[in-house]
Backbone bond lengths (Angstrom), bond angles and torsions (degrees), N, CA, C in turn:
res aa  C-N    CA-C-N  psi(-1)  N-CA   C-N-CA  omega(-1)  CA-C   N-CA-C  phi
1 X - - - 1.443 - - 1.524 107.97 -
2 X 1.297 97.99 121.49 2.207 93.51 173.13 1.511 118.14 -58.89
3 X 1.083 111.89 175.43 1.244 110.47 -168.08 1.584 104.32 -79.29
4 X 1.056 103.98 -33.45 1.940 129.56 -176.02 1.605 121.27 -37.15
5 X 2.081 89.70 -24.65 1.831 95.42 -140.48 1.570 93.49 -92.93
6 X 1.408 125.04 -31.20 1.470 111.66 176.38 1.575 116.02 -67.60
7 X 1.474 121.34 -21.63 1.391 116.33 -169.50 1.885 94.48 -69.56
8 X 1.351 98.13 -62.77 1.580 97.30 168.61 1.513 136.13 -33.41
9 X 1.318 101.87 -26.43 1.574 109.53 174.21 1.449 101.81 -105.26
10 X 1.015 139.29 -1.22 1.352 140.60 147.59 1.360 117.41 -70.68
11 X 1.212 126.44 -59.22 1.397 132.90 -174.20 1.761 102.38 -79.24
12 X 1.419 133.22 2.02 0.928 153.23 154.20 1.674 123.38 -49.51
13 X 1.559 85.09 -70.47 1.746 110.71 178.56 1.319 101.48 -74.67
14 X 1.511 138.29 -59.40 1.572 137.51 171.75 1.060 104.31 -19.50
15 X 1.589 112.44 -71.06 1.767 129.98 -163.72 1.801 101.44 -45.41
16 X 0.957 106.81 -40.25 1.913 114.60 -173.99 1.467 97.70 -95.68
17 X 0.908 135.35 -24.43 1.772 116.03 160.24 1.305 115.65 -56.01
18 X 2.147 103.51 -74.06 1.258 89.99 162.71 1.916 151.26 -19.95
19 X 1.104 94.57 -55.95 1.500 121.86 168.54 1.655 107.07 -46.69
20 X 1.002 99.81 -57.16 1.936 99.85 -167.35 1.506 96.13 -86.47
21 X 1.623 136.95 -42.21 1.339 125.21 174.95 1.717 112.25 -48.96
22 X 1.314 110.19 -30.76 1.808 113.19 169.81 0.906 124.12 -75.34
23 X 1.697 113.49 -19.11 1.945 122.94 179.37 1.486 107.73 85.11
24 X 1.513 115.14 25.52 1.329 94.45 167.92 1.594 102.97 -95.71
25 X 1.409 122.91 -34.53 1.488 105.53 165.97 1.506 134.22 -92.01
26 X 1.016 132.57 -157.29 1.848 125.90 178.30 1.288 101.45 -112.24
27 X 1.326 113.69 150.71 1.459 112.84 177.84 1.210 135.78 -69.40
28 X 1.371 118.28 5.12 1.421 129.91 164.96 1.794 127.87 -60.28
29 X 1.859 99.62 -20.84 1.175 118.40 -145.45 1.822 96.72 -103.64
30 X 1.238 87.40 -19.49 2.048 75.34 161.22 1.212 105.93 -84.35
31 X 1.117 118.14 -70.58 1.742 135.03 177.11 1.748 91.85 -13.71
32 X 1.085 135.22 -86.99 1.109 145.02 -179.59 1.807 109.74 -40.68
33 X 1.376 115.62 -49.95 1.568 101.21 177.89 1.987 116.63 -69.87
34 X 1.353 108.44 -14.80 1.402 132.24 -175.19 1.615 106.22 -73.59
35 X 1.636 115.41 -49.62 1.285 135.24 -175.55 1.503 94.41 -74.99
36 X 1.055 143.56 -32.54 1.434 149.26 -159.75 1.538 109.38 -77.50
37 X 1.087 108.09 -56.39 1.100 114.60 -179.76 1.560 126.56 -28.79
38 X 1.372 109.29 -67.40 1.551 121.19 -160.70 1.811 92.25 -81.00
39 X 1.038 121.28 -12.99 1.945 111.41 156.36 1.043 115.19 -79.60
40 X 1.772 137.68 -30.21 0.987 137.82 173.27 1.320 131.92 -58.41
41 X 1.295 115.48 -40.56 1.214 148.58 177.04 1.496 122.94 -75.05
42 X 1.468 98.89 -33.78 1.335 124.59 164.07 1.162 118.20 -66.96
43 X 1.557 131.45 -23.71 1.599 131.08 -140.59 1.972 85.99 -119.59
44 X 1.747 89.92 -37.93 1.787 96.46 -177.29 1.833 120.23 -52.29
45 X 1.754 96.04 -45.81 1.295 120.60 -161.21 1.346 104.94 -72.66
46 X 1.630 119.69 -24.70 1.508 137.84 -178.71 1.583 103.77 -70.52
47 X 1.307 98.91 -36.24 1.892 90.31 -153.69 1.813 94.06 -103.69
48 X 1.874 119.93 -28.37 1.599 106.33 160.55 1.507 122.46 -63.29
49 X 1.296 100.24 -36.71 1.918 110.12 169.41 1.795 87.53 -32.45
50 X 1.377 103.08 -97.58 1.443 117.96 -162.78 1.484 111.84 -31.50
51 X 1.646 101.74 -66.57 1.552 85.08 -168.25 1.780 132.94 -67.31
52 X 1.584 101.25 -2.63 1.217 114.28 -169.21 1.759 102.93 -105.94
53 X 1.675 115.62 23.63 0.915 123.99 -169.60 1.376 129.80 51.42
54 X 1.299 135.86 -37.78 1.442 136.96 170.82 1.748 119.10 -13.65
55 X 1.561 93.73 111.87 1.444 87.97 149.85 1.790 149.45 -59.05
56 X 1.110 100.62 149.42 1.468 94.82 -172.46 1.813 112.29 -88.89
């Protein structure tokens, strides 16, 4: 994983807080970018593991 990719998924989830603290989205929609995360990250770390050969 680059170093790049958590700031992005940080400034990701912010961007949709922001957003719903103003009422343009519903409050389901952080909750959901918050929950997202640790599968995302999960799915990244699976497929650089592999292709970057690393054992598990």
């Amino acid at each position: 994983m680059s170093a790049a990719r958590p700031f992005f998924w940080a400034l990701a989830v912010i961007t949709v807080a922001v957003l719903n603290i103003v009422g343009v989205l519903p409050d389901w929609t952080t909750i959901a970018a918050i929950l997202t995360l640790p599968f995302f990250a999960a799915v990244t770390r699976s497929r650089c593991g592999s292709a970057c050969g690393e054992a598990r």
